[in-house]
C-alpha positions in Angstrom: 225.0 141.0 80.4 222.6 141.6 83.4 221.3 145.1 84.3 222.3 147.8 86.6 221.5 146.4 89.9 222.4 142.6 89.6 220.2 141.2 92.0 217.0 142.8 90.5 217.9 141.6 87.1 217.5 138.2 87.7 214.1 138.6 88.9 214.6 140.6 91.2 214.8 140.3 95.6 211.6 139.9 97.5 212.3 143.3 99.1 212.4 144.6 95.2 209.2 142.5 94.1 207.3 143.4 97.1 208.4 147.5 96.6 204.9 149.0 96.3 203.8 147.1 99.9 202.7 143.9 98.6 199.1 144.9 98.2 197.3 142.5 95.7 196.5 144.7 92.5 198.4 147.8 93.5 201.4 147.6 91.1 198.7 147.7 88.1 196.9 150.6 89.5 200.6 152.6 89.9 201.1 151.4 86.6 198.3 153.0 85.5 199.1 155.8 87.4 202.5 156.3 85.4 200.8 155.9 81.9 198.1 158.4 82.8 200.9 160.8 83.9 202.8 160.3 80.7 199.6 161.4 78.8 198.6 164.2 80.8 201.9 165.9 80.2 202.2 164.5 76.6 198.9 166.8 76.2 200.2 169.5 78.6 202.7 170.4 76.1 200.4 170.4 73.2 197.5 171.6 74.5 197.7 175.1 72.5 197.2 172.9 69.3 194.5 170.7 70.5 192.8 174.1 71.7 193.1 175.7 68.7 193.1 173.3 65.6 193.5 176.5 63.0 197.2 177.3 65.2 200.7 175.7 64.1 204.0 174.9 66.0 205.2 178.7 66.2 209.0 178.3 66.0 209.4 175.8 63.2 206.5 175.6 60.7 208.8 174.9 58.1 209.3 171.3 59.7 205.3 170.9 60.5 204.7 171.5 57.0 207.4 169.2 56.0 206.3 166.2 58.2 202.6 167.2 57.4 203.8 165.7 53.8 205.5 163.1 55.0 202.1 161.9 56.7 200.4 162.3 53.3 203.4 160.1 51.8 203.2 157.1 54.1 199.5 157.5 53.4 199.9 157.8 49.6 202.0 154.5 49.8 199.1 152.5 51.3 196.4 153.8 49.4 198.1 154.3 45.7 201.0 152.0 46.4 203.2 154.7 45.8 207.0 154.1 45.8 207.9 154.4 49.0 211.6 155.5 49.5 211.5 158.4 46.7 208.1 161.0 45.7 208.2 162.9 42.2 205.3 164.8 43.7 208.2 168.0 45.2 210.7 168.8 42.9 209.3 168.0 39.8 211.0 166.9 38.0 214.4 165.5 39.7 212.0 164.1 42.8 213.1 163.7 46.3 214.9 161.1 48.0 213.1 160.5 51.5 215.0 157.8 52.6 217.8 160.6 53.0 215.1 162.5 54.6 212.6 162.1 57.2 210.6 159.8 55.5 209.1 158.9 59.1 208.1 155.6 57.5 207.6 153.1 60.2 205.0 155.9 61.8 203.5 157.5 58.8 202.1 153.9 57.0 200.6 152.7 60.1 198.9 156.5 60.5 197.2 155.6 57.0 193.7 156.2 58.2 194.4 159.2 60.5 195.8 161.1 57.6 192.9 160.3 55.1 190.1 160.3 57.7 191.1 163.5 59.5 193.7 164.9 57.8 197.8 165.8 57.9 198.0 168.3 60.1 196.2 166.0 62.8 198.2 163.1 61.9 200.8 165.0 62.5 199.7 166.1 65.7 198.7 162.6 66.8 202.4 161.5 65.8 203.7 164.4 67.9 201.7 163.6 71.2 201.6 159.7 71.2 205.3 160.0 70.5 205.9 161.4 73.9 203.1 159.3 75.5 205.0 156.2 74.0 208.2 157.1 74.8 207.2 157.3 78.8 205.7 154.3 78.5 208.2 152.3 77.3 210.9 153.7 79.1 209.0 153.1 82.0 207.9 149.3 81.5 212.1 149.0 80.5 212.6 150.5 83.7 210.7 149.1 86.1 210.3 145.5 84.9 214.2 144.8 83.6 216.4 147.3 84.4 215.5 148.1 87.8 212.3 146.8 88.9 210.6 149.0 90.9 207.6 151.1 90.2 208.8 154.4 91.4 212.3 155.1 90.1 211.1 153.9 86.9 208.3 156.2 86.9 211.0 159.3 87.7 213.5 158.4 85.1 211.0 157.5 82.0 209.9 161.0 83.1 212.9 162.3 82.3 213.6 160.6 79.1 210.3 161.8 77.5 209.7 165.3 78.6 213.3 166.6 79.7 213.9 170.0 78.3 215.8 168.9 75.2 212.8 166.3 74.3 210.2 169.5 74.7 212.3 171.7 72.5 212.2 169.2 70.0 208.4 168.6 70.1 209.0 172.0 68.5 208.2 170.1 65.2 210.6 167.3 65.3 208.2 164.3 66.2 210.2 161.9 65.1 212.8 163.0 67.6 210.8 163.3 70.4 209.3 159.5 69.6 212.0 157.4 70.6 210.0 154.2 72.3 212.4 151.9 70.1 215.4 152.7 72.0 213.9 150.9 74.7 212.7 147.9 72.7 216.4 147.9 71.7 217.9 147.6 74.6 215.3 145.4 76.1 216.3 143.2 72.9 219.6 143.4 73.5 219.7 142.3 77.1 217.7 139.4 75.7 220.7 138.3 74.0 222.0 136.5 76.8 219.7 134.1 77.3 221.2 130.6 76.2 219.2 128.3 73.4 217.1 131.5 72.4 219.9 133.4 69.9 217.9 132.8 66.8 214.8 134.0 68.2 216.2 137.1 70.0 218.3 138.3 66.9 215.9 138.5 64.7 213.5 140.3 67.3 216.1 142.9 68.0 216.8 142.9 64.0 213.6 143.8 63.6 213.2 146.4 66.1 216.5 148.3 64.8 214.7 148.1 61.5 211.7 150.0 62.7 213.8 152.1 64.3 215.7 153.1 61.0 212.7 154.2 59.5 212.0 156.4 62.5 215.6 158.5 62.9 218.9 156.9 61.9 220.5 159.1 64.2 219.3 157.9 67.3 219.6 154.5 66.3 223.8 155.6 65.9 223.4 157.2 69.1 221.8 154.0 70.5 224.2 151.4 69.3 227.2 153.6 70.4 225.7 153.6 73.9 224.6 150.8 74.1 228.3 149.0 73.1 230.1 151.5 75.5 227.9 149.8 78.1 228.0 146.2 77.2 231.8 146.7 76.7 232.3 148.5 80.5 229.8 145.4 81.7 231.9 143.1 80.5 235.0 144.1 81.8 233.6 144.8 84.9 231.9 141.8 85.9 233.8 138.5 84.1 231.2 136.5 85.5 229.1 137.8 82.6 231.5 137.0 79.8 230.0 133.3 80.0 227.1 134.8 77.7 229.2 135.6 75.4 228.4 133.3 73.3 224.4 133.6 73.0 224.8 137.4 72.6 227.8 137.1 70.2 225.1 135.1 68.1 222.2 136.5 68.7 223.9 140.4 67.9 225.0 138.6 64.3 221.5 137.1 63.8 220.3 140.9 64.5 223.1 141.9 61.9 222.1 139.6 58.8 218.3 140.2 59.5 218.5 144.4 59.7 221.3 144.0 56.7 219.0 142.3 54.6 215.8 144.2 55.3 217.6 147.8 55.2 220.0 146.7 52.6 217.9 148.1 49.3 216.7 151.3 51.4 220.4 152.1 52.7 221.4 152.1 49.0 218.5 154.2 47.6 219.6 156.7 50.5 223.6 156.7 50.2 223.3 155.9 46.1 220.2 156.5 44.9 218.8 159.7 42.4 219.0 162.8 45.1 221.7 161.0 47.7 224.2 163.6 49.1 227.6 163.4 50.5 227.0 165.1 54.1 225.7 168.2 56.1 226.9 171.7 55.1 229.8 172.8 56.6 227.1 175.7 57.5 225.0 172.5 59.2 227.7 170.6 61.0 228.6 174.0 62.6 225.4 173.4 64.9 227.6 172.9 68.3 226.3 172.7 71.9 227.6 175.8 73.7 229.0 174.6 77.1 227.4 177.0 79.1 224.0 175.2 77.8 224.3 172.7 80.0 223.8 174.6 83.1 221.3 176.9 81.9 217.3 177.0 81.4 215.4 175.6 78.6 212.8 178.5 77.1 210.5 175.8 77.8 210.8 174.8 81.2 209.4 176.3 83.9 212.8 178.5 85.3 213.5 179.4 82.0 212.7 181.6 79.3 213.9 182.7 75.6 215.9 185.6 76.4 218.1 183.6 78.6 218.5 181.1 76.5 218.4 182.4 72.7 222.3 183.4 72.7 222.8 179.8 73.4 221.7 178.1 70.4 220.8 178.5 67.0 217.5 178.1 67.3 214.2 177.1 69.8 214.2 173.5 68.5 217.8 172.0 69.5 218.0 172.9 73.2 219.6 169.9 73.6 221.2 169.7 76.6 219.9 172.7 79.1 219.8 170.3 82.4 220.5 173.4 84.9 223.1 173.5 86.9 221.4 171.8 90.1 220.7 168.5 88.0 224.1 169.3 86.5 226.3 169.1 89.7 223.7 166.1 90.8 224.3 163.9 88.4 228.2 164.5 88.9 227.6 163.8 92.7 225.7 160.5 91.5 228.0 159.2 89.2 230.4 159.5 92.1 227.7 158.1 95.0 227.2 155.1 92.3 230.7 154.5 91.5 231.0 150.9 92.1 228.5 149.8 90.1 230.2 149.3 86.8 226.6 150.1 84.2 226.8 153.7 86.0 230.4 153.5 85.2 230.0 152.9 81.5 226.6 155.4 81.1 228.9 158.2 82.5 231.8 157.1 79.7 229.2 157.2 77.4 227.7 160.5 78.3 231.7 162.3 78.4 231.8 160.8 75.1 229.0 162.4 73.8 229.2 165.8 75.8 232.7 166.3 74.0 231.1 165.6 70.3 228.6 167.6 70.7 230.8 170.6 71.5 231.5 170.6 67.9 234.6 171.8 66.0 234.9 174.9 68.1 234.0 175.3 71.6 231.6 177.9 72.3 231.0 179.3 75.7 227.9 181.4 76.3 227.6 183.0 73.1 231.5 183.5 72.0 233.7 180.9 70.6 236.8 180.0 72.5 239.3 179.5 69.5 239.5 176.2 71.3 239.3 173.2 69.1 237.2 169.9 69.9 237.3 166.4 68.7 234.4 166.4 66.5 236.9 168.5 64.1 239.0 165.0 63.6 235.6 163.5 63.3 232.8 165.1 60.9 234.2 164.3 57.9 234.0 160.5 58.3 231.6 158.7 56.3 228.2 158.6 58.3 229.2 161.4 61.0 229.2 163.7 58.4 225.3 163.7 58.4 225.1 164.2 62.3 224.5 167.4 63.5 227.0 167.3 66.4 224.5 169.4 68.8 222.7 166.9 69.1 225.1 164.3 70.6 223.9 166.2 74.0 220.0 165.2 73.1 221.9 161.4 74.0 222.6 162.4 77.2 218.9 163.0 78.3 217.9 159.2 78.3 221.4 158.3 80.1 220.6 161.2 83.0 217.1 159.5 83.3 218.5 156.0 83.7 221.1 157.4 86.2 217.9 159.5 87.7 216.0 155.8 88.4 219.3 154.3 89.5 220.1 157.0 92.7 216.2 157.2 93.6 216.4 153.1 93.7 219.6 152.9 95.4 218.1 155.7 98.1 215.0 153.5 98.4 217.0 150.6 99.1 219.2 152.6 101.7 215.9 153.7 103.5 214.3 150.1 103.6 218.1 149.1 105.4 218.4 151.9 107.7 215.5 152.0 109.5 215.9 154.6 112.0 217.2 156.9 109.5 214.2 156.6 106.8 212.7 159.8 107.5 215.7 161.7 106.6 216.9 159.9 103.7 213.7 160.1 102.1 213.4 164.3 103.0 217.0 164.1 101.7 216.0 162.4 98.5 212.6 164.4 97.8 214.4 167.6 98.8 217.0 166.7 96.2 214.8 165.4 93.1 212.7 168.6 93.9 215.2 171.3 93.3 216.8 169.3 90.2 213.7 168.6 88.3 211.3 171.1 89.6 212.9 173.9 87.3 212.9 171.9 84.5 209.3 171.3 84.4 207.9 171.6 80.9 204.8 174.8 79.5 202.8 174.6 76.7 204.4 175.0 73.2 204.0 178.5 72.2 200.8 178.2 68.9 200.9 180.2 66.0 198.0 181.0 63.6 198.3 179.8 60.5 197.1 181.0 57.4 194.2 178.6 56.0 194.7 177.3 53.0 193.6 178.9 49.6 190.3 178.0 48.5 191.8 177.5 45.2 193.5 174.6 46.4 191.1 173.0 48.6 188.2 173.5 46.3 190.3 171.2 43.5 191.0 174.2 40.9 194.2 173.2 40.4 193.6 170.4 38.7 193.2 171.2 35.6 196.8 173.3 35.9 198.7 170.0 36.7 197.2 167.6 33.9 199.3 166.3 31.7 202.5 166.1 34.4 202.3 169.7 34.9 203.2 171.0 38.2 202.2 173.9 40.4 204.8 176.8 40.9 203.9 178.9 43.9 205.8 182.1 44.9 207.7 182.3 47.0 209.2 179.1 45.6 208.9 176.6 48.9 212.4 176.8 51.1 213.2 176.7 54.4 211.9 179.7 55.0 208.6 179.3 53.5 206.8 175.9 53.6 203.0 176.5 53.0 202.9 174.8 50.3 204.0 171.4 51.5 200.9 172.1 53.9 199.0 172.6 50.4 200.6 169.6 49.1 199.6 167.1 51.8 196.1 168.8 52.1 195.5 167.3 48.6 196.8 164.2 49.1 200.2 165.2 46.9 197.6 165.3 44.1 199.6 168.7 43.5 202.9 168.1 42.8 205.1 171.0 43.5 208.3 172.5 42.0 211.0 172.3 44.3 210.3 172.6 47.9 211.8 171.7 51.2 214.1 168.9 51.4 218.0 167.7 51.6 219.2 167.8 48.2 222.2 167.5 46.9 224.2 170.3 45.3 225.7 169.7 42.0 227.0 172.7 41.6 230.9 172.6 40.3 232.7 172.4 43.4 230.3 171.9 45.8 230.6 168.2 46.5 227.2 167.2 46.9 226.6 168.4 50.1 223.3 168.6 51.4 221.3 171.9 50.5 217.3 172.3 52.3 216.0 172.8 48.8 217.1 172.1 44.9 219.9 174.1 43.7 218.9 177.5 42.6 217.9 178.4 39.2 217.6 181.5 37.8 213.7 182.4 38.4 214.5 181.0 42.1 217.3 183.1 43.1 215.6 185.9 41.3 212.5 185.6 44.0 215.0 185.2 46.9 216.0 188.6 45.8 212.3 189.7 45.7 211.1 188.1 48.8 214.4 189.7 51.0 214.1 193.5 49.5 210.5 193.4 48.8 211.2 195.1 45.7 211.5 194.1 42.2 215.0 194.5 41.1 215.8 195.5 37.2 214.1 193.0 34.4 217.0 192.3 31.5 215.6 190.4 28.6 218.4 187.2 29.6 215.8 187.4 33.1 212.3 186.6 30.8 214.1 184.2 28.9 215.7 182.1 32.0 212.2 182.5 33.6 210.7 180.3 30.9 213.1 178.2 30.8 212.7 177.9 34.6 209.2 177.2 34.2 209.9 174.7 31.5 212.0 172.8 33.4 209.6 172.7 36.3 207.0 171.2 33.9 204.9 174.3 35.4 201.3 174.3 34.4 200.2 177.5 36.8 202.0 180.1 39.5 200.3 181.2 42.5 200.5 183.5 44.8 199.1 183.9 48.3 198.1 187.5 48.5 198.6 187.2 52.7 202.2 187.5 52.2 204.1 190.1 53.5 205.8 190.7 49.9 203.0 189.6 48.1 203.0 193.0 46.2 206.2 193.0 44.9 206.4 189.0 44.0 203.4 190.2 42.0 204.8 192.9 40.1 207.6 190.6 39.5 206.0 187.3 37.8 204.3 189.7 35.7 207.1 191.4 34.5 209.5 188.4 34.2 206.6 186.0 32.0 204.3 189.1 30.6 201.5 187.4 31.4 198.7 188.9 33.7 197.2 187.1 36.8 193.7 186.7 37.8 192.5 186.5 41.2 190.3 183.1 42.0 189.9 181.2 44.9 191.9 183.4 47.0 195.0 183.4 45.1 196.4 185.2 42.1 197.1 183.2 39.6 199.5 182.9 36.3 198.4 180.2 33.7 201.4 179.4 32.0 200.9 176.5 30.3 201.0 178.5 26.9 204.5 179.3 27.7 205.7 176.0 28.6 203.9 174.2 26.1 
């Protein structure tokens, strides 16, 4: 398989080596030039948190809390040679399966000493810029040294595939979304694959790379090998002269195969089999659908847009996954067309129809209302493996596939210039004027910060300690969900020195007839539900005697050697008046925190 322009992928014309004017040393210095772009806007986008270390991601601190104990994980692994692909330090006592969630290995291990010298939260931070940063980068060297080879298309589309709008609004707490420098390394691999007398060697790099990749997102590795085999398929129908590689890339793709079987073999069946392993998304979940008026409209995040334009749209500020406008819309239509003959543009346009169309979900929606009109993910979401996509974000595929397309039209207009001499002035105005009221729109703003709330002294002062000895854990109110994180934040603070009862996870739930689909906590309990009931009327509903008994057995269960409260809540008051009255025991305020020792009850 060669790459998009076949001239340029086999080392390209003298016209395409000698692109930025032959000058000894400049193609370093415009190199430069793209990396130090990629890093200003990488820190653009963030600046709000660099500015103010005390402020959080705004929209989704649920997630930064999450991740910023994911951080302390990978960090715990290193330092306490923790089990890596399961933690009894959140849900005590059942545990958590990470390797069917976010474990964010392959990042949060080599972070080890960012997260102990400085911290979670700027690990996290550091994870969430350097992903961007890295993900322009690489897109850019795959760009502009094998898939097209020249400086300045490569430099548009990488831009594209790291801060498009659906990549911004997932920087919205989702760095391991937003880091996607594998997917280059991927396909870079991949293309390897044809060299003859090198398939040993080239599998097991591209094995390897798929493995780090897996502990980064397994969903945009699916998304990835789809693509990528819609492509290499559409090549090799298009241009038999390439089937005469079959053979080194046949053997080189199984070499991949055995070496990312055998290294992801035991992980894969601690996540699909393991203590905690679920059977899918919520029907609730897999309802998440791209509404097809999204794809002409603004991002919140980009510079035409803004949240009441776009907040009937989607479900929520962090999967605005496909929001291209509709000037890059009806351009990359026009494109696809303009580039027609060329059969990789062919096969990245079946790819992205493919992907438009899943993402669309069961039901078509169309700004705001469903249509009543079915679409094919409903034949597909049950399937083994789809079933824990969430089909909105088929269209965050598409934004790598627009940027590749993006390189190939601003090369192919390059080219046309350097031909057509006496019409280089307009084609380029044509161009420029073009790429400018596409992409201009679409230019990202800064995250919106929020304050958050420091953490108790109680916890950062070590208090706790003596509350979790023993195996005891720490039971905080509200009980950690999706709609109340903190004390993950807590958690990873301490090094997950404080293990927590239940938390904020994908957990299966064993209820009778619920088929183990994936819940974002631990089943509730008595005591649980009874403080979702608290924390949603801010009032104490009626105590029975069944209640005091099922709360210590709830605290029983969660081995619970103290409750605490942060008094900053909203329904602090009421969850107060509550505990007391459910356990009968009084708290004491210390280290800014009320506190219930109930270690006479459980013990």
């Amino acid at each position: 398989m060669t790459t998009p322009e076949s001239d340029a992928a086999r080392g390209g014309t003298a016209e395409s080596r000698l692109d930025e004017g032959g000058r000894p040393g400049w193609g370093r210095r415009v190199d430069a030039a793209a990396v130090l772009s990629f890093v200003l806007l990488a820190f653009w986008v963030t600046a709000r948190f660099w500015l103010h270390p005390g402020h959080g991601v705004r929209d989704n601190r649920t997630d930064q809390a999450q991740f910023e104990w994911m951080m302390a994980h990978g960090a715990r692994v290193v330092t306490d040679f923790a089990y890596p692909f399961a933690s009894d330090r959140m849900n005590v006592p059942d545990g958590v399966n990470l390797m069917a969630n976010t474990s964010v290995l392959s990042i949060s291990l080599p972070m080890t000493p960012i997260t102990v010298l400085f911290g979670p939260r700027t690990a996290f931070l550091v994870f969430l810029t350097a992903g961007m940063i890295a993900t322009g980068v690489a897109w850019y060297f795959l760009l502009s040294r094998v898939l097209i080879r020249s400086r300045g298309p490569a430099w548009l589309g990488a831009g594209f595939c790291a801060f498009a709008p659906a990549m911004v609004s997932h920087a919205n707490a989702h760095p391991n979304i937003v880091s996607q420098f594998v997917v280059p390394l991927i396909i870079w691999r991949t293309l390897r694959l044809t060299e003859p007398g090198r398939w040993l060697r080239n599998g097991v790099l591209l094995g390897l790379v798929i493995v780090w990749q897996a502990f980064l997102n397994l969903e945009i590795l699916l998304m990835t090998a789809i693509g990528l085999g819609v492509v290499v398929l559409a090549v090799a129908i298009g241009r038999p002269e390439q089937r005469r590689a079959a053979r080194p890339f046949g053997a080189g793709l199984g070499v991949a195969a055995v070496v990312a079987g055998v290294l992801l073999a035991y992980p894969l069946h601690v996540q699909l089999a393991g203590p905690g392993a679920y059977q899918g998304l919520s029907r609730l979940i897999r309802g998440y659908r791209t509404d097809l008026a999204s794809y002409v409209a603004w991002s919140r995040e980009s510079l035409a847009g803004d949240a009441r334009t776009s907040a009937h749209l989607v479900k929520n500020p962090t999967e605005e996954n496909a929001f291209f406008g509709w000037p890059l819309a009806v351009g990359v239509v026009a494109l696809v067309w303009w580039l027609r003959r060329n059969v990789v543009v062919l096969g990245l346009a079946a790819v992205g129809v493919v992907f438009a169309l899943f993402s669309l979900g069961r039901e078509i929606r169309f700004d705001g209302r469903d249509t009543g009109v079915p679409g094919p993910w409903a034949v597909l979401e049950k399937l083994p493996l789809l079933h824990s996509v969430v089909p909105t974000r088929w269209s965050l595929a598409l934004t790598p596939i627009v940027g590749i397309l993006l390189a190939l039209g601003a090369e192919h207009a390059r080219r046309l210039a350097r031909r057509h001499p006496a019409a280089r002035g307009q084609i380029r105005f044509a161009t420029a004027t073009v790429l400018a009221m596409a992409l201009l729109p679409l230019l990202p703003t800064p995250l919106p910060s929020v304050r958050l709330n420091p953490t108790p002294e109680f916890v950062t002062s070590g208090a706790w300690r003596p509350y979790v000895a023993g195996g005891h854990s720490m039971v905080t109110l509200p009980l950690p969900d999706t709609d109340y994180a903190d004390p993950l934040r807590w958690a990873a603070e301490t090094r997950l020195g404080m293990p927590l009862a239940r938390g904020y996870f994908l957990y299966p739930d064993t209820r009778p007839g619920a088929g183990r689909v994936a819940l974002f906590t631990a089943p509730p309990r008595p005591t649980s539900s009874f403080f979702t009931t608290v924390r949603r009327t801010d009032g104490v509903p009626p105590i029975t005697p069944q209640d005091r008994v099922a709360a210590v057995d709830d605290l029983r269960y969660w081995r619970a050697g103290a409750v605490i409260l942060d008094p900053r809540l909203k329904q602090a008051d009421a969850l107060r008046l509550g505990m007391t009255a459910l356990t009968g025991v009084e708290p004491v305020f210390t280290g800014g925190v009320w506190l219930w020792d109930v270690r006479p009850l459980v013990d």
